[in-house]
KOLVODO-230905 format. One record per residue (C-alpha): x, y, z. Coordinates in pm, whole numbers, plus 32768, in hexadecimal, padded with zeros to 4 digits. Layout:
<pts>
PT      X      Y      Z
PT      X      Y      Z
...
</pts>
This chain:
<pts>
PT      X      Y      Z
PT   8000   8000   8000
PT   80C6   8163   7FAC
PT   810C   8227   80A3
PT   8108   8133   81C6
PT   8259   813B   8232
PT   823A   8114   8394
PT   8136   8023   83F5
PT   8143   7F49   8523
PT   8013   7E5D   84EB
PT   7EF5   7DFD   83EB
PT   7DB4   7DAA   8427
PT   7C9A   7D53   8323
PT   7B1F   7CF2   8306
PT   7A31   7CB9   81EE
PT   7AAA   7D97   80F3
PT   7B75   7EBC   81AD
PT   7CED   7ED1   8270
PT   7D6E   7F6D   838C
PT   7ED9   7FB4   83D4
PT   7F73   8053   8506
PT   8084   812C   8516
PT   8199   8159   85CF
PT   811B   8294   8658
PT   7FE0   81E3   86CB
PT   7F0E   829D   85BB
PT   7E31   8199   84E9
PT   7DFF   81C7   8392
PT   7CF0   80D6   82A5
PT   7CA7   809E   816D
PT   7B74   7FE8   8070
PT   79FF   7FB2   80BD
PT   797F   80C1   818A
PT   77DE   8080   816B
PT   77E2   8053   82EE
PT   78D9   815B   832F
PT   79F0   8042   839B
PT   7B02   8127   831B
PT   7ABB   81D9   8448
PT   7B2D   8379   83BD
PT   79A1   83FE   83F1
PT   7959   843F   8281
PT   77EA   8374   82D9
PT   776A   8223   825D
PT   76A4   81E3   80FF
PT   767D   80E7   8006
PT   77C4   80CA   7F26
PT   78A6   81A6   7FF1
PT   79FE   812D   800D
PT   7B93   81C6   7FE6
PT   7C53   8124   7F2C
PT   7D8B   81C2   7FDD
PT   7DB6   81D3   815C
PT   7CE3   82E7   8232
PT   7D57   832E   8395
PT   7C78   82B9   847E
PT   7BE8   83F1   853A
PT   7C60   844B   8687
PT   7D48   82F9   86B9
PT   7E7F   8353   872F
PT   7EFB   8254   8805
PT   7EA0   8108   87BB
PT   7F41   7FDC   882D
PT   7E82   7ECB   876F
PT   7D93   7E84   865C
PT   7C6B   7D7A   8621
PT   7BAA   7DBB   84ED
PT   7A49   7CDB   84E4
PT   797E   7CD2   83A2
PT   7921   7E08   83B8
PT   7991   7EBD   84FC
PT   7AD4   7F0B   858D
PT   7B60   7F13   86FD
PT   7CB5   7FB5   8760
PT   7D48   7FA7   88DD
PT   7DE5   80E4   8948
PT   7F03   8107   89DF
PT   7E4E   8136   8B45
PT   7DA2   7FE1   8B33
PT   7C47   8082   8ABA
PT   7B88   8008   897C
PT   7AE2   80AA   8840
PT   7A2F   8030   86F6
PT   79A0   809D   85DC
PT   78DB   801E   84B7
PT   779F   7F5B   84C9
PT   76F7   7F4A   85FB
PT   75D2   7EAD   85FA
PT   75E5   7DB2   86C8
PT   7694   7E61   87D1
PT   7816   7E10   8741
PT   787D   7F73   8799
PT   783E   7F53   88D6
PT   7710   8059   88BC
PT   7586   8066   8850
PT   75C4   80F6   8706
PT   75A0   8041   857B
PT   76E7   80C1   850F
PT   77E4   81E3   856C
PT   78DE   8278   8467
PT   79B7   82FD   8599
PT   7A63   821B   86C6
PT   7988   81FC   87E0
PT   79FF   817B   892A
PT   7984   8041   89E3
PT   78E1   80C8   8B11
PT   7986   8029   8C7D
PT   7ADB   7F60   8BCB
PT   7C27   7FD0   8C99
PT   7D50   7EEE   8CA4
PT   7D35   7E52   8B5A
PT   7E52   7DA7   8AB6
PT   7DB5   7CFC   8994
PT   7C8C   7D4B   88C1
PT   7BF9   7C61   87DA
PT   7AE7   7C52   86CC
PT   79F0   7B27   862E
PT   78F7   7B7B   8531
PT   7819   7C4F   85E5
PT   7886   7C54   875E
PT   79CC   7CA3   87FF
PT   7A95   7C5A   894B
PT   7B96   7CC9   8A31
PT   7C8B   7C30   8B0B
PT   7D1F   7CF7   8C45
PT   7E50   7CF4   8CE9
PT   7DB6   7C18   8E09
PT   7D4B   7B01   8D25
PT   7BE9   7B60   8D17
PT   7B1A   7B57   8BA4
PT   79E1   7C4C   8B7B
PT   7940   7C01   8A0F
PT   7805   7CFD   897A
PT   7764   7CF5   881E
PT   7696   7BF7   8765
PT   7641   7AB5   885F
PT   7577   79F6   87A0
PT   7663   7894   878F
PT   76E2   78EE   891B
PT   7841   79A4   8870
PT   7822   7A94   89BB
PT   7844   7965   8A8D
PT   777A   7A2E   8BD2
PT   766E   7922   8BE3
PT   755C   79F3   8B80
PT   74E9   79BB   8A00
PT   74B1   7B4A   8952
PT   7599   7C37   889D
PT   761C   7D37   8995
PT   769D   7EA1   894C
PT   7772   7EA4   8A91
PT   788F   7DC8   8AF2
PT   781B   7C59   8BE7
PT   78CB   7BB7   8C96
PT   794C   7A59   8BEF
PT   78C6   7939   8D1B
PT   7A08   7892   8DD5
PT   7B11   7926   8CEF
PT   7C0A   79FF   8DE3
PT   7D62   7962   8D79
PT   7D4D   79BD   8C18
PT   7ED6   79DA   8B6A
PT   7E4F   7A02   89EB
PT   7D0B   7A20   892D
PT   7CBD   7A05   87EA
PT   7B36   7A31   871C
PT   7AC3   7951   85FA
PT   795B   79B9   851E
PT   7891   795A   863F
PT   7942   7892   8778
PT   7A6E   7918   8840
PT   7B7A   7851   88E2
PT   7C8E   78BA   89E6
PT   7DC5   77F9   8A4F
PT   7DCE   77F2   8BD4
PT   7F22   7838   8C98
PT   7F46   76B0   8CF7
PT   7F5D   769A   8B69
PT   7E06   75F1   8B56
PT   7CFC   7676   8A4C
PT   7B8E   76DF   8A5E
PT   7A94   773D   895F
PT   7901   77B9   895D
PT   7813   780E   8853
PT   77A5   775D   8714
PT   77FC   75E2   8708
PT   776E   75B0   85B2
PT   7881   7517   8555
PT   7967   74B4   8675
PT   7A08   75F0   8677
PT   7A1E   75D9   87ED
PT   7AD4   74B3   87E5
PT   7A42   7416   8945
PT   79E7   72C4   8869
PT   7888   731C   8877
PT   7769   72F0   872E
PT   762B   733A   872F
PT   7661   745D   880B
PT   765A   75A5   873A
PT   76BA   76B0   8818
PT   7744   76CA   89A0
PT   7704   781D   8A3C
PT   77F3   77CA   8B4C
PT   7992   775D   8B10
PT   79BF   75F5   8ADC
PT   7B36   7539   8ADD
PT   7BB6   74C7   899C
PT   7C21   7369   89CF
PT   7D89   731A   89B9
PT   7E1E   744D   89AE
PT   7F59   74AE   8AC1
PT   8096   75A6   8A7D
PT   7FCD   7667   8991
PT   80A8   77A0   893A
PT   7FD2   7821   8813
PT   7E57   781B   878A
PT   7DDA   78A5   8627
PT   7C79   7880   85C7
PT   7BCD   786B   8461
PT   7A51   78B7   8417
PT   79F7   772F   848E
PT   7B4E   76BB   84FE
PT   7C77   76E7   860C
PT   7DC8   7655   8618
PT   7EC1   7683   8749
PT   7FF5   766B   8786
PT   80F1   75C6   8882
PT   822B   7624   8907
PT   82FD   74ED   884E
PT   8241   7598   86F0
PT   815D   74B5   867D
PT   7FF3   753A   8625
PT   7EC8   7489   866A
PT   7D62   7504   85C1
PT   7BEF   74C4   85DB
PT   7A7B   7505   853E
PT   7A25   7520   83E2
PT   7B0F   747F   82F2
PT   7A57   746C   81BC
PT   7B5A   7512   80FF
PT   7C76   7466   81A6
PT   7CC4   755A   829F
PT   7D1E   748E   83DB
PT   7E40   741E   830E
PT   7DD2   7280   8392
PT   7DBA   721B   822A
PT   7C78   71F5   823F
PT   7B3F   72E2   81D1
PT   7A86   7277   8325
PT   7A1B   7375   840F
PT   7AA5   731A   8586
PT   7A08   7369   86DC
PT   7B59   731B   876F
PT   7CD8   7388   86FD
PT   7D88   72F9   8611
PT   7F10   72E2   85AE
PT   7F66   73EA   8481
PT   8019   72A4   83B7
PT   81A0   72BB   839D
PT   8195   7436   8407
PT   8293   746B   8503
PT   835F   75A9   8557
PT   8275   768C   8557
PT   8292   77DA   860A
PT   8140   78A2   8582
PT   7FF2   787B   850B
PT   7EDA   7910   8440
PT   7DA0   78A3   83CB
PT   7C8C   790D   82C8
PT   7B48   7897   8290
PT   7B96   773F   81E6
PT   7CFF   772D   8204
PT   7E23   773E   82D7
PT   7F8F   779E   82F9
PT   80CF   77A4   83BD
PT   8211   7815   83DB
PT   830C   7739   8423
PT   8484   7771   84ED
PT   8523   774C   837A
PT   849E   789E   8302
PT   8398   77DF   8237
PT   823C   77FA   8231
PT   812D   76A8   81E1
PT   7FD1   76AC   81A2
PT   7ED6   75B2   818D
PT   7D44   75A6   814B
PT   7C4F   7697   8027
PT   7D35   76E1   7EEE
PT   7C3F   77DD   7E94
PT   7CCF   7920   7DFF
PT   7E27   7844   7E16
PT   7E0F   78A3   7F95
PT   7F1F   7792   7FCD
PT   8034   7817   7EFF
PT   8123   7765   7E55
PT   8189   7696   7F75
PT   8072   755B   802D
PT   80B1   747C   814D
</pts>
């Protein structure tokens, strides 16, 4: 992208990117319908830019996580805003859609933000998850099925080290290296071995899992991964994207075949990638758009 000489991080969603600077400014660029690029010039059918706009009145963010079609940046003192769509209560405020950040009312202490399709969460510095936006699979894990514009409490989860948002479920790796998930099961994406059971509004263990150092999660998937740097994966796999060999969807984790070495991951919405200790990078699962590159597990 011209002009971006400086950037720190990238975040995207359906259609639109976000990149933070080293300043802390945030600039964005692309679909704009729902005002997602965040500078105030309003929401409409067919508005979009197709070179970066700065963000209006961000100046010191720390972190980015773009959803379909909001965003959410933490600031350097530990509070939260979004922008975009907001219908279902993603920004953290009873409003459709705002063109300029808007802060999440009673976050302090935050240390990661994350974003799903429509909802978002936060972890603080004590451990602690609070989750608002659309609730209709359980992806706010407070018990309590409804969309929320204000952060809840996630039930039981106070030792949170890492948290990461798929379309509709959320998982979090635990400081004794275990894993939990909640939210839609539809197909195993929580990876606690159960079928038949389509969405858990509270955190449930996925089986198996210990020394878990890293999580990524796709649209209907999640892989983790453990300190010796293997990767392990789980829920929909119809394009391959587990990595088992198979085009089976799993309730439980399953081995990424011959992948070992690896030090990062990141997943889309059928497929999956990692970096690996050699400088290298693998993918495996949807070839569409040649999304794998030139190199396949």
């Amino acid at each position: 992208v011209p002009g971006l000489l400086d950037i720190l991080e990238v975040s995207t969603g359906l259609n639109y990117s976000c990149a933070r600077r080293r300043s802390g400014a945030v600039v964005c660029w692309g679909n704009n319908e729902d005002g997602q690029l965040g500078d105030g010039s309003g929401a409409r059918p067919g508005a979009r830019s197709a070179t970066p706009v700065a963000v209006k009145g961000l100046v010191d963010a720390e972190e980015l996580a773009g959803g379909d079609a909001h965003v959410c940046a933490r600031r350097r003192g530990g509070g939260v805003v979004c922008w975009g769509l907001g219908g279902n209560g993603q920004l953290g405020a009873v409003t459709e859609r705002s063109a300029t950040p808007l802060a999440v009312p009673a976050l302090a202490g935050v240390v990661q933000v994350v974003s799903g399709a429509e909802h978002a969460c936060a972890r603080r510095s004590g451990g602690d998850v609070l989750c608002w936006g659309r609730d209709t699979e359980g992806q706010l894990g407070d018990s309590e099925r409804g969309s929320k514009p204000k952060p809840v409490p996630v039930v039981g989860l106070g030792d949170a080290s890492l948290l990461v948002a798929g379309g509709n479920h959320t998982c979090a790796v635990r400081r004794t290296g275990a894993v939990v998930c909640w939210g839609s099961n539809q197909h195993g994406q929580l990876g606690d071995g159960k079928t038949g059971v389509f969405a858990q509004h509270t955190p449930v263990v996925v089986t198996g899992l210990t020394g878990v150092v890293e999580l990524a999660a796709g649209h209907e998937h999640s892989c983790a991964r453990t300190r010796d740097g293997r990767v392990s994966c789980w829920g929909a796999n119809a394009a391959g994207q587990l990595g088992d060999g198979t085009s089976t969807e799993r309730a439980r984790p399953v081995a990424v075949g011959r992948l070992t070495g690896a030090v990062d991951l990141a997943l889309g919405t059928a497929h999956s990638c990692a970096l690996l200790d050699t400088g290298n990078v693998t993918c495996w699962g949807s070839d569409n758009h040649r999304a794998l590159g030139p190199r396949r597990l």
